[in-house]
Residue, then its C-alpha position, 0 to 999 in steps of 0.5 A: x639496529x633497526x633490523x635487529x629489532x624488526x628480526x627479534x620481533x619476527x621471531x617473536x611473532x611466529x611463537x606469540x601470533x595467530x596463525x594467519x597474523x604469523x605469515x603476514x608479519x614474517x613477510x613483512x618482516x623479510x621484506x623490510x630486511x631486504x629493502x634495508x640490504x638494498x638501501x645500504x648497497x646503493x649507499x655504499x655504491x656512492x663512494x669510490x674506494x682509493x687503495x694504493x699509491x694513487x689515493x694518496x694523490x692529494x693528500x696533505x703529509x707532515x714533513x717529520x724529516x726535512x730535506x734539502x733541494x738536491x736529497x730527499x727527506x721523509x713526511x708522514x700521511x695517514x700515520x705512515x712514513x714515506x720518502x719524498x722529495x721535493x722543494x727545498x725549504x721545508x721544515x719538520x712539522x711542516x705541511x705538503x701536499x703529495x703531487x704524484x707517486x714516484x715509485x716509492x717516494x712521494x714527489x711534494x709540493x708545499x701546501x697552499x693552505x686551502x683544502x681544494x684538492 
C-alpha cells in the first residue's frame, strides 16, 4: 500500500517539482521500492514452503468415515478426503493425527489433544 502511494507521488513529482527536486525525489522514490522488494524476500525466505504428501505429516484430520482395526476408513484434512488407516475405535467426527503417508493413504494415530507436533 505504501509503495503505491510513494510510486503515485513520484509520478506526480516528476510533472509538479522543479528540475533538481525532480531527481532527487525519483531517486529516493526508487530507492524506498527497492528496499521494500528486499524487505519482502527476506520476509518470505522465513517460511519453508511443504507441498505434497509430506506436509501433511502432523496435521490434524477429522474422521468422516470410520473404520475398523483390519479395513480402512476415510478422514478429511485441509478440506480434502483421503483413505486411512489406523487404530480401531475412532468415530465420524473424531480427530487424528496423520503419522505418515502410505502411498495414498493416511496411516493415523489418535490425537492427544496438545498442538505439539
Amino acid at each position: 500500500m505504501i509503495s503505491v502511494v510513494i510510486l503515485a507521488l513520484a509520478i506526480a513529482g516528476l510533472f509538479v517539482l522543479p528540475d533538481p527536486w525532480r531527481l532527487i525525489f525519483l531517486c529516493v522514490a526508487l530507492v524506498v521500492e527497492v528496499g521494500e522488494v528486499f524487505a519482502w524476500i527476506r520476509f518470505l525466505r522465513r517460511y519453508r514452503v511443504t507441498t505434497g504428501a509430506e506436509g501433511l505429516i502432523g496435521e490434524r484430520a477429522e474422521v468422516d468415515a470410520p473404520w475398523s482395526d483390519r479395513g480402512g476408513g476415510r478422514v478429511r484434512v485441509r478440506g480434502e478426503l483421503w483413505n486411512a488407516r489406523g487404530e480401531g475405535g475412532q468415530t465420524r467426527g473424531g480427530v487424528v493425527r496423520v503419522a505418515r503417508v502410505d502411498g495414498l493413504t493416511l496411516i493415523v494415530e489418535p490425537d492427544r489433544g496438545d498442538d505439539g507436533r
